[in-house]
N, C-alpha and C positions, 0 to 999 in steps of 0.2 A: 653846600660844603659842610663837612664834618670836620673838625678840631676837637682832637684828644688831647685832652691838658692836662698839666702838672700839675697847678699851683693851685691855690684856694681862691676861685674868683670875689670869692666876698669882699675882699679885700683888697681886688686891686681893679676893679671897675666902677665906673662913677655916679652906677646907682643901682641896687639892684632888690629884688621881689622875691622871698621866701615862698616856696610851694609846699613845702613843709606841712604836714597839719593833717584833717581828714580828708580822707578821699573817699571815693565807692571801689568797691570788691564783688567781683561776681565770679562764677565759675565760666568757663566756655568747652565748645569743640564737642565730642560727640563719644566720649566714655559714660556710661551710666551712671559715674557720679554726678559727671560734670551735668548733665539733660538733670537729673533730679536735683539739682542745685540751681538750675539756671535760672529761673526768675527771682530767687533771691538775691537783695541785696545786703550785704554786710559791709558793715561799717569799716573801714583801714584807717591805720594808723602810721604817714610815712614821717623818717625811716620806718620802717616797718616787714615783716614777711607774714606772705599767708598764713602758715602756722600759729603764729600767736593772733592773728587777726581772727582766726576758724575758732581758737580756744577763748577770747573774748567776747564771741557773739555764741557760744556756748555749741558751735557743731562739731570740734570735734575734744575728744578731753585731754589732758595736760600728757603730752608723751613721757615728761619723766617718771608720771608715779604707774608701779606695779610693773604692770605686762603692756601699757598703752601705745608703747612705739610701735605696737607691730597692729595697731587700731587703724593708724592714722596715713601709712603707707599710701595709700589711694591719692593719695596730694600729688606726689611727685610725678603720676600719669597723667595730669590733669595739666589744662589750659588755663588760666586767669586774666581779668581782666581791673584794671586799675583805670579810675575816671577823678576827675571834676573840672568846678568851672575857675575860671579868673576874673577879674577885672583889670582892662586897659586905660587907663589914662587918655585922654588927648596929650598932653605934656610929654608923656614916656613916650608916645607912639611917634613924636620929633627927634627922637635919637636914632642916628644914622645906622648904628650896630647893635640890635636885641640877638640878644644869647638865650637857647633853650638848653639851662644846664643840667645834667644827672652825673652826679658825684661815684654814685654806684647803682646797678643796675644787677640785680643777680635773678637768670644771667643772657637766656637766650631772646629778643624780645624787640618788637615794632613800635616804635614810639606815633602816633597823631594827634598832629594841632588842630583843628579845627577840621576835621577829618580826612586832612592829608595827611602821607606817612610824611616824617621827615629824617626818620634815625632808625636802623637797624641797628641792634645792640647782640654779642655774643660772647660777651668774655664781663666777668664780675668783679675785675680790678683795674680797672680803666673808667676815668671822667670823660663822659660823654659827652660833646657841647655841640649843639647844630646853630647856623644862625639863621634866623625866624622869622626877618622881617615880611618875605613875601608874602607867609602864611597867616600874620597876627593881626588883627584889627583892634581899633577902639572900641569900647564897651567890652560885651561875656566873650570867653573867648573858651574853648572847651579843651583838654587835652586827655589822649586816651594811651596808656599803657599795656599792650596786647604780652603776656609773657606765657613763654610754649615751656613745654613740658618738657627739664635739661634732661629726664630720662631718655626719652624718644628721641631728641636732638642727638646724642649725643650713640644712641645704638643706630643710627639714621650714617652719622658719618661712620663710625665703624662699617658698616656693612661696604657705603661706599670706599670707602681707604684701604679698607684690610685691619682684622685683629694682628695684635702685637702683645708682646707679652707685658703683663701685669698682675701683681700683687690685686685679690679684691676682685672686684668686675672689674673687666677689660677696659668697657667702655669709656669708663671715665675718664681715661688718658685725651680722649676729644673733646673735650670740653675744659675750656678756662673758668673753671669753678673751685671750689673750696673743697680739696679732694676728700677731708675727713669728713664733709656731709653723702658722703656713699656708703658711710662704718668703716669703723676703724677697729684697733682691739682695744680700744679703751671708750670710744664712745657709739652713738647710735645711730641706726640712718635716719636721716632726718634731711632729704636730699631740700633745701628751701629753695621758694622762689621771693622773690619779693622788688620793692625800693628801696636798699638797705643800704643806702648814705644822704644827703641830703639834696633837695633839689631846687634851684634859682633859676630866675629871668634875670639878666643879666643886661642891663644898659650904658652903651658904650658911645661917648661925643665924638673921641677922634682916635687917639693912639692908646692902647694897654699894654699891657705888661704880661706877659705870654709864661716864660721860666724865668727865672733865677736861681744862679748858685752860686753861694763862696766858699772858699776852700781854702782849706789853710797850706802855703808849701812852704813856709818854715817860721819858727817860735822860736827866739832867744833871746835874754835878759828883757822881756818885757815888747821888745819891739816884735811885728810879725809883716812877714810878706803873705797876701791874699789873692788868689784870684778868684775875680767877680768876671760870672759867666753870667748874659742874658738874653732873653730872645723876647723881640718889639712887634707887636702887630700895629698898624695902621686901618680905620675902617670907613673914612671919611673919603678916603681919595686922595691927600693931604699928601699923605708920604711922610715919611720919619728923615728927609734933609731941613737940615737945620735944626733938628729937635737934640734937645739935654737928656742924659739922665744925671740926677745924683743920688748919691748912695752916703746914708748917714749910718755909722755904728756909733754908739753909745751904751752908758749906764749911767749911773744914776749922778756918777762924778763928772764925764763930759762927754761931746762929741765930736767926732772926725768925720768931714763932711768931704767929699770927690763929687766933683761934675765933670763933664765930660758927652762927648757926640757921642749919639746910638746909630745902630742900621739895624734889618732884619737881627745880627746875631751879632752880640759885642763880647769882646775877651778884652781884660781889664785889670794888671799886677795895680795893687794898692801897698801900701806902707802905712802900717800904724803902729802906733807905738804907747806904753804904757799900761798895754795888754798882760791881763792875770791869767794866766794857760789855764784850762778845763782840765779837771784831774777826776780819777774815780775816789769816791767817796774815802774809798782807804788810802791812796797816797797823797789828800790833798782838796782842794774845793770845787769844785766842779761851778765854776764860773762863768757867767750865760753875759752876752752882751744880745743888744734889742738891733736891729737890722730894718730901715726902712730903704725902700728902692722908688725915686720917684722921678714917672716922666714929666717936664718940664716944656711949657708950651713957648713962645716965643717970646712972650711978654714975662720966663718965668712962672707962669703960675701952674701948680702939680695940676693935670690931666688925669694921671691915672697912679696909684699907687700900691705897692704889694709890703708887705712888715712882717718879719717872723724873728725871728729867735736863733741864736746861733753862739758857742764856743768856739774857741782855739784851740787848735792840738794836732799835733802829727801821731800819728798812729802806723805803725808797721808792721810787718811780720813777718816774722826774722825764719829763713829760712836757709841753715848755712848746715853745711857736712861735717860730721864728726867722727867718731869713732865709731860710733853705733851705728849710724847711720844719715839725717840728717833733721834736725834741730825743728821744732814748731814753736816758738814763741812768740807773743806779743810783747812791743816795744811802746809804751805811750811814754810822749815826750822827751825819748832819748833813754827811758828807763825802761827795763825788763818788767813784766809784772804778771804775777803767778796768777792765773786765771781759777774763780773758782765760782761756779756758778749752778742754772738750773735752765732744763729746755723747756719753753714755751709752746703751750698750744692756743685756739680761742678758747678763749671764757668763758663760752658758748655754744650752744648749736644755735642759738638765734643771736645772729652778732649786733641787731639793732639792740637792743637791749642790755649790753653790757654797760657796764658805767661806774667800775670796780678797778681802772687800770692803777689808780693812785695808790688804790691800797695795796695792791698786791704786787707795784713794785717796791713801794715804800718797805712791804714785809720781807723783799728781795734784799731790800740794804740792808735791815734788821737784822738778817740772819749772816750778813757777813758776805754773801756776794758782791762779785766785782763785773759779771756778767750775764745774760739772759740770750740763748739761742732761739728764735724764732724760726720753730720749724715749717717743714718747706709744703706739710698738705693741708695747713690754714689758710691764712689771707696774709697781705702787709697789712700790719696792723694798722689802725688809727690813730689820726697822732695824736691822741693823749699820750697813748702808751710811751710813744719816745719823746715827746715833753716830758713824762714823769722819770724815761732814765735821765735825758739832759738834768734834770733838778738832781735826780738823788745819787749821779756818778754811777752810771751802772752803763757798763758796755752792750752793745748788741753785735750777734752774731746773725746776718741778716742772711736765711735760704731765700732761694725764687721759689715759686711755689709749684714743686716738680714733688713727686712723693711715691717711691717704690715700685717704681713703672720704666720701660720704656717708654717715648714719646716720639708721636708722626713728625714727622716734616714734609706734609705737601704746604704751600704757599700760601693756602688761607691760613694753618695753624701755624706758620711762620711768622705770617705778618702778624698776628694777636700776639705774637710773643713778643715780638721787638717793640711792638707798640706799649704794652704792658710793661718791658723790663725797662722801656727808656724813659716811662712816665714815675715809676714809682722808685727807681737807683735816682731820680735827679730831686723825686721830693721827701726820698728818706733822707739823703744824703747831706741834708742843710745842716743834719742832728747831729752832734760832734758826739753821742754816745755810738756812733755806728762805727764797726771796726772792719767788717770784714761781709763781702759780699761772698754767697756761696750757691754755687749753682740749682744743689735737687739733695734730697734728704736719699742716702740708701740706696739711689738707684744701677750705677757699677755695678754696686759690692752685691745685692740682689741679681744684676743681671748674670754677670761671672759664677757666682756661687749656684746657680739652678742651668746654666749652661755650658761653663767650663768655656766659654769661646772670648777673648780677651774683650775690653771695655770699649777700645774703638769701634768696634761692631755691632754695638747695640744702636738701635732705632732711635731717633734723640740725641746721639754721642755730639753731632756736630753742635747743636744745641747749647750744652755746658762744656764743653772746649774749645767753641770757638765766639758763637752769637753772642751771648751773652757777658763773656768776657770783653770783647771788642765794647758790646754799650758800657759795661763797667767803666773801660779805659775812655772813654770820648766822654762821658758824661761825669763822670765822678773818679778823675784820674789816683788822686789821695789814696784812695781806699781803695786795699788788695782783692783781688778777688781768687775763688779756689772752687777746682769745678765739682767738687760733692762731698757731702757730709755720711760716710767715713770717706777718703780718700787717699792712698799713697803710692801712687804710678802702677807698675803691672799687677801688683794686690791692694787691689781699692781699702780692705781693711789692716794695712800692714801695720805692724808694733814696732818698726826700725825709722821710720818716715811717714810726714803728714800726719791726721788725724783720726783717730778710732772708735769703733765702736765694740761694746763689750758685752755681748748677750748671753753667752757662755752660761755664767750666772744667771740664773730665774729663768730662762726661756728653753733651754736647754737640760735644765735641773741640776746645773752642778752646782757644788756648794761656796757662799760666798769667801771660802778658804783660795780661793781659784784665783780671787783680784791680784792677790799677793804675789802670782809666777805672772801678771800681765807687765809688761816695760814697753806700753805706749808713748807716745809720744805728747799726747796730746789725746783726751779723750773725751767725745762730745754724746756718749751716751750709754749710760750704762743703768739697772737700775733694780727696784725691787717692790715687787704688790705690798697693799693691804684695803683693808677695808678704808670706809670712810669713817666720820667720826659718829657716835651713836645718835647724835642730834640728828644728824642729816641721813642717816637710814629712816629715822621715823619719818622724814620727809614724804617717805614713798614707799611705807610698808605701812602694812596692817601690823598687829600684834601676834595672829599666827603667820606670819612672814619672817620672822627675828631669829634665823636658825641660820648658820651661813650655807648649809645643804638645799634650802628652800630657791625653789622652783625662784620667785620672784629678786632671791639673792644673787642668785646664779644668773639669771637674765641683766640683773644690775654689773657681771665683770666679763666683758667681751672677748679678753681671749682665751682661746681654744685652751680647755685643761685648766684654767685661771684658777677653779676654785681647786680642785688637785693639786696644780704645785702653792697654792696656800697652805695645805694641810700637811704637804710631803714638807715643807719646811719649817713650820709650828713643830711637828713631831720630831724632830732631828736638833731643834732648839732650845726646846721651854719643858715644864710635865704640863700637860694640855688642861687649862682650866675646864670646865661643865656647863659653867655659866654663859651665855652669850655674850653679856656685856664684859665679861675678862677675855672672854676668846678675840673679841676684837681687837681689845688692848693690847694683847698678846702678838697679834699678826702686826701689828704698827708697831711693835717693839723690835722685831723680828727683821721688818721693814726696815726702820731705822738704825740696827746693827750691822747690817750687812751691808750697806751703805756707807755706814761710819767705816768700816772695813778696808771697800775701796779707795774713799777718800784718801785717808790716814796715810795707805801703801803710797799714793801716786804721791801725796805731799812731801813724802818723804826722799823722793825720788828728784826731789826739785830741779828744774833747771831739762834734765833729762825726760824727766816729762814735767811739762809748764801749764797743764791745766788741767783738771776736770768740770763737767757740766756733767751732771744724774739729771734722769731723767724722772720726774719732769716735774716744772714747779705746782702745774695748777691742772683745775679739768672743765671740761664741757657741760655735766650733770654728773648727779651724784652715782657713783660708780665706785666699785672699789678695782684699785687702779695703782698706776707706781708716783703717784703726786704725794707733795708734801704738806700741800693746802685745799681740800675740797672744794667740792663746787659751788657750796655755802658758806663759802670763805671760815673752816673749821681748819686749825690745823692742826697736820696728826702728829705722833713723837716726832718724825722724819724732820719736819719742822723744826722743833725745839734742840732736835741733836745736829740739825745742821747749823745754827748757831751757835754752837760745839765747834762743832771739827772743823769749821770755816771759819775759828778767831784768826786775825792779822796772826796772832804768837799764838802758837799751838803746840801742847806737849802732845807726842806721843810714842805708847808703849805697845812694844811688840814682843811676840816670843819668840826663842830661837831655839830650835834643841832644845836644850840644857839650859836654856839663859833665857835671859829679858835682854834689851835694849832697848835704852829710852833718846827718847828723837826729840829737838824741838826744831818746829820751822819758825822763821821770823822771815814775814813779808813785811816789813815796816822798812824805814824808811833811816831807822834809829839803830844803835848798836845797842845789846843788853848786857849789864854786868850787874852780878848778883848769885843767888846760891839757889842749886837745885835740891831741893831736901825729899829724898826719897823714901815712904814706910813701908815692909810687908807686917799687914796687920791680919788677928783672925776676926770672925763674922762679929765679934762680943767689943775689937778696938785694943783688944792687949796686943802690944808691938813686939815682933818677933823680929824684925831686923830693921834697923833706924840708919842713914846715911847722909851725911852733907857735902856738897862737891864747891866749890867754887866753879863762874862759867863767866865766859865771855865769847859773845855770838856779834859778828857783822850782822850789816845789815842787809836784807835781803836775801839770806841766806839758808840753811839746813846744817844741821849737825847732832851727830853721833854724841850724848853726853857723858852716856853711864852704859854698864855691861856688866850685872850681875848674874852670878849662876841661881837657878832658880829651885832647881831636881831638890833639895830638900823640902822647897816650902811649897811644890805642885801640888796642895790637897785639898781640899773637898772645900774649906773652909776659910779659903787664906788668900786676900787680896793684896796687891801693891796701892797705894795711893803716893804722887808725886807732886808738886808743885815747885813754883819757882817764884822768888823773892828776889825783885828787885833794888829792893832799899830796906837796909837792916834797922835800921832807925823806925820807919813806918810799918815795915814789916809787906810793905804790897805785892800781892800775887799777881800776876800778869795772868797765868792759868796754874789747872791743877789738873789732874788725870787719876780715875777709878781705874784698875784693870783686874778681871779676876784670871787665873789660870787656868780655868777648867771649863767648859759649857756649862751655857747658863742649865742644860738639865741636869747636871752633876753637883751642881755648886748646892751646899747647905743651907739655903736662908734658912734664920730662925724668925719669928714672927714678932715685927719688931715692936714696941712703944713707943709712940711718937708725939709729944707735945706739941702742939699748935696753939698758936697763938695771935689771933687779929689786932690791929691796930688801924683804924679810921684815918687818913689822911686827907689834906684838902681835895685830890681831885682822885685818889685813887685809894688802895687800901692793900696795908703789906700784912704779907702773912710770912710769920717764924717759926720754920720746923726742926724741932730735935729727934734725934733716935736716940735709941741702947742699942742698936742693931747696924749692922751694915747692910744696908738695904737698896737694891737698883728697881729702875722704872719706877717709881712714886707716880702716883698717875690722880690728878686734882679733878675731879667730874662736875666743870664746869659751861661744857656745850660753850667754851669760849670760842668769840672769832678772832681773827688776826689780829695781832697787835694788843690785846686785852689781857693776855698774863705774860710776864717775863719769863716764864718758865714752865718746862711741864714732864712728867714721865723722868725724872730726874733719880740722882744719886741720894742718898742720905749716908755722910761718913757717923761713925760712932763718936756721939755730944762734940758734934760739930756744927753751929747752927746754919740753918740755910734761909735765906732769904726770898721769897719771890711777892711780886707789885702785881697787883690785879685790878685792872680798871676800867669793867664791864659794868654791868646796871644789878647784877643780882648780890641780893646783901650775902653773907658767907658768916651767920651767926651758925648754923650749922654745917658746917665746912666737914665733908665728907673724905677720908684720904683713901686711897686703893691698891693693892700692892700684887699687880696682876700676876707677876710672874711667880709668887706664891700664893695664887688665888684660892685653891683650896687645901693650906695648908690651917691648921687649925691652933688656935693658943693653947699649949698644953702645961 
């Protein structure tokens, strides 16, 4: 008997043996790699995949540097094989129920114990668990891992089912795999196979703990109603009559304990009271209470017990008809809350190996998001990843992992869906940062847009309009679900309803002037290339590779034209530096304007549209790509300016005509009263028009401040700066806002002078920069990683000092400044 499970059996069985560690690795099957491989053995490493296992024992070489990916292709047609031994116990071999566990399996693949099969495996996000008793003895016990080639699988079902239309190779739509290891436009094929979750024996006396879930269905003044869902197995014979569970929540201050009879499946309203609601980091604390669940034998004593982690919070989303058309907003705890975020891929091509989720969501809060999309041709992620947004208040937008394709429905790829969608909706779902389940990433709006024939007809349709919303509702009622990412009924990408995507800009070549005529609703992907940072190119070039026209440069950006529309928008923006390392700088300035662009328009549009997510926060390998963090955890301007235009209080200034209009949004929570003081200054700081307003802003809110005519001061030379002073007394700015009126190619920098000045701190060290100039992109060439300078690529107002904290390892006694966008303009 086979059992697919949710839950982390470490945890709630009452003994159990780590498989963990090394194994043996061999090639199999009968391609001429595999026969010249075949009597070697390489060492593995589970979690682990071939790939990095091949570049450890040195056969094949690291696919990210140079041209290597297309070395190493020959994996993906090849057989593998994974081995070792155990040891059994007398003791263990008394337990009435041993579990053969695999967490993940990637991905098509015959499991043997002692050289019976006992598991066939075909899908790579699903916990595989067989029980083992008849095949395991005491003493060595051997187990072998047979995993086929997902290429051949996977054109194997094609042939029998029929091609269907897809984005990419066809084939991949058969196969429950990790669709961006077939390539993608941002990263590589790197199709793996591997053990890439962890693997237990599993020892069970009598009754475990199968699921659980709680869920909140309502939060008020501290008190909250709960339902606690669970599912019991029995393995002794015994039977779960008469048996307990209790269920304790706590922190650090107390606990509320529920007991109560279990059967096969218990549903269970709870009351508890004295509960701090989970907030996102910006409205609030995002407060974790601890969760044990424990079976109880006759006498009382825990049998078997399962313990996670869980918040309170109602989460909605609000979908009501207006004028426009009809509303996409998120609701957490009864509050509206303006979504501004960044879309997630893996961290990886080789996902054993990541082990960076804290930092890079932690660099998620930093910059002022409230939310992270987990798009739909990755994996569900690991739960670190949604442990680190439970800690740091950050929402998830959770796709299934469908991605720019139609999808089969004959019954075997049915059942691996249901079985996948019902195991990972009930064990993502404990995370109180999950808002919103979503069917498939693109795939409607793809289908419509290359067929013209409406979305219910696509192959797959029942799939995200009906399967997978049904498991949503049975398994995780709380949390909405929405059948595709873009989506709005007869136009999967409408701007009057539902949620958008906006390619228009960069993919298309229009310019990012374009955001500004978009009145989405809700917008989950929009975005703009650059390079990566010059640290992480050296990663994986030579010295004659540092050209961005070079063959090995151009191999490093996947899509089609990539490096073209780089250069078609450098040109249209900046006067194009010479230098390499300004050119980079230049294209991530570029990046991160056009960006700010979008943002800025939809923020200002609040309410009417209630989110953005750009795409995308992070990458795979080093690439240049529309991410804000490389694959080396470097970030590029996009980074430092989305911590910008994604403060809670945000000025901003736009042109009209003949005019400016200055905007401020306030997502807080607080009303602001205080003075907007507006300057247009020239490049040199002498003020050519000075203004002070008095303002009072709700909370939560947008508003029109100011509306000056501009047509004398549109020249070459002549910026606005604004800010806003909350307390006249302290003088505190909340924010402030650079804007110049002209493209940055037209605009006159003069070459500025710039004091610096370091100062040693206990754990960090602040550096103080003055101009005589007014100076944009400042750019610090510190190969910092995340989280190590507070700032970067910045403004410099004229003898206004600026502050930025740096608290990386490299001393800065000669501290370098750069000023790319007048790269080669000279001191004269």
């Amino acid at each position: 008997m086979t059992i697919k499970k949710v839950s982390m059996m470490k945890e709630e069985t009452t003994h159990a043996i780590s498989l963990d560690g090394e194994w043996r690795l061999r090639a199999i099957g009968k391609s001429p790699k595999a026969i010249e491989l075949s009597e070697s053995i390489i060492k593995a490493n589970v979690p682990g995949t071939v790939h990095t296992d091949l570049m450890s024992a040195g056969v094949i070489p690291d696919p990210f540097y140079r041209d290597n990916e297309s070395k190493v292709q020959w994996v993906e047609d090849t057989d593998w094989e994974y081995s070792r031994e155990f040891e059994l116990s007398q003791e263990d071999a008394l337990f009435p129920g041993i579990y053969l566990t695999f967490e993940g399996i990637d991905t098509v693949a015959d499991v043997f114990l002692n050289n019976k099969r006992v598991l066939h495996a075909q899908n790579m996000f699903v916990t595989h668990r067989v029980r083992v008793d008849r095949f395991i003895r005491i003493g060595t016990n051997s187990v072998r891992v047979v995993i086929h080639s997902p290429k051949a699988f996977a054109i194997r079902r094609e042939k029998k089912y029929g091609r269907i239309f897809a984005e990419l190779d066809s084939y991949r739509v058969h196969i429950r795999k990790a669709q961006y290891s077939f390539g993608w436009d941002w990263g590589p094929r790197l199709a793996t196979s591997g053990i890439w979750r962890n693997v237990h024996l599993d020892f069970v006396k009598d009754v475990f703990v199968e699921d659980v879930h709680l869920s909140t269905l309502e939060i008020r003044q501290g008190k909250v109603k709960a339902l606690f869902m669970g599912k019991f197995q029995s393995v002794s014979g015994a039977g779960l009559r008469g048996r307990q569970v209790r269920v304790s929540v706590f922190n650090d201050k107390r606990s509320q304990d529920f007991v109560f009879p279990i059967g096969p499946s218990v549903k269970k309203e709870l009351s508890l009271s004295g509960i701090e609601a989970w907030w996102t980091h910006d409205f609030g604390d995002p407060e974790l209470y601890g969760v044990k669940v424990e079976v109880l034998d006759r006498n009382d004593d825990d049998v078997s017990t399962r313990n996670f982690r869980t918040g309170f919070r109602t989460i909605r989303l609000l979908r009501e008809g207006d004028r426009i058309g009809e509303s996409f907003i998120f609701e957490l705890n009864g509050r509206r809350i303006f979504i501004k975020g960044a879309d997630w891929i893996p961290s990886d091509s080789f996902l054993p190996r990541v082990d960076d989720y804290r930092v890079l969501v932690k660099a998620a809060c930093d910059a002022n998001m409230n939310m992270l999309r987990v798009w739909g041709g990755g994996v569900y992620e690991d739960e670190r990843f949604y442990n680190a947004c439970d800690e740091n208040g950050i929402l998830v937008w959770q796709d299934f992992m469908f991605a720019c394709a139609s999808y089969p429905e004959y019954d075997a790829f049915l059942g691996e869906v249901e079985a996948e969608a019902t195991e990972n909706v009930g064990r993502i779902s404990n995370h109180p940062c999950v808002a919103v389940f979503c069917g498939n990433n693109e795939s409607e709006w793809i289908w419509q847009t290359k067929t013209g024939r409406p979305v219910d007809e696509m192959p797959g349709a029942a799939i995200f309009d009906k399967k997978l919303r049904q498991i949503v509702k049975k398994v995780s009622p709380e949390i909405s679900y929405w059948r595709s990412s873009p989506f709005g009924g007869r136009n999967p990408n409408s701007q009057s309803e539902g949620n958008h995507h906006q390619w228009e800009v960069w993919s298309a070549f229009k310019s990012p002037a374009e955001y500004r005529k978009n009145t989405a609703r809700f917008v989950t992907e929009f975005g703009f290339q650059a390079p990566p940072s010059l640290a992480t190119i050296d990663s994986f070039t030579e010295p004659m590779d540092c050209d961005m026209q070079s063959k090995i440069i151009r191999l490093h950006n996947k899509q089609i034209e990539g490096t073209e529309r780089l250069y078609r928008f450098l040109s249209g923006e900046v006067k194009m530096a010479k230098d390499f390392k300004d050119v980079v700088s230049q294209m991530q300035l570029v990046q991160a304007k056009a960006t700010k662009t979008g943002v800025e328009h939809w923020r200002t549009r609040k309410w009417k549209t209630a989110g953005t997510i750009f795409w995308q926060l992070n990458d795979c390998w080093p690439v240049s790509s529309w991410s804000a963090v490389d694959y080396h955890k470097r970030p590029k301007a996009l980074y430092y300016w989305a911590k910008n235009f994604y403060k809670p209080v945000k000025l901003v200034i736009e042109d009209e005509a003949d005019h400016a209009r200055v905007y401020l949004v306030n997502d807080t929570m607080e009303t602001i009263s205080g003075e907007l003081i507006t300057s247009v200054m020239d490049v040199r700081g002498n003020i050519l028009m000075n203004s002070t307003k008095k303002i009072f802003m709700r909370a939560n809110s947008v508003a029109s401040l100011d509306k000056f005519p501009m047509s004398e001061f549109r020249k070459e030379d002549v910026f606005v700066h604004a800010h806003v002073v909350v307390n006249s007394s302290t003088g505190k700015t909340v924010d402030e806002e650079e804007h110049i009126l002209v493209p940055w190619l037209d605009f006159r920098f003069e070459m500025p002078h710039v004091q610096v000045h370091v100062k040693e701190e206990k754990e960090s060290m602040l550096v103080q920069l003055k101009s005589d100039r007014f100076i944009q992109g400042v750019f610090l060439p510190l190969n910092e990683k995340v989280g190590e300078l507070s700032d970067n690529f910045f403004s410099l107002v004229p003898n206004v000092e600026k502050f930025v904290r740096y608290s990386g390892t490299r001393t800065l006694d000669r501290l370098q400044v750069r000023f790319p966008l007048i790269a080669d303009l000279k001191l004269g």
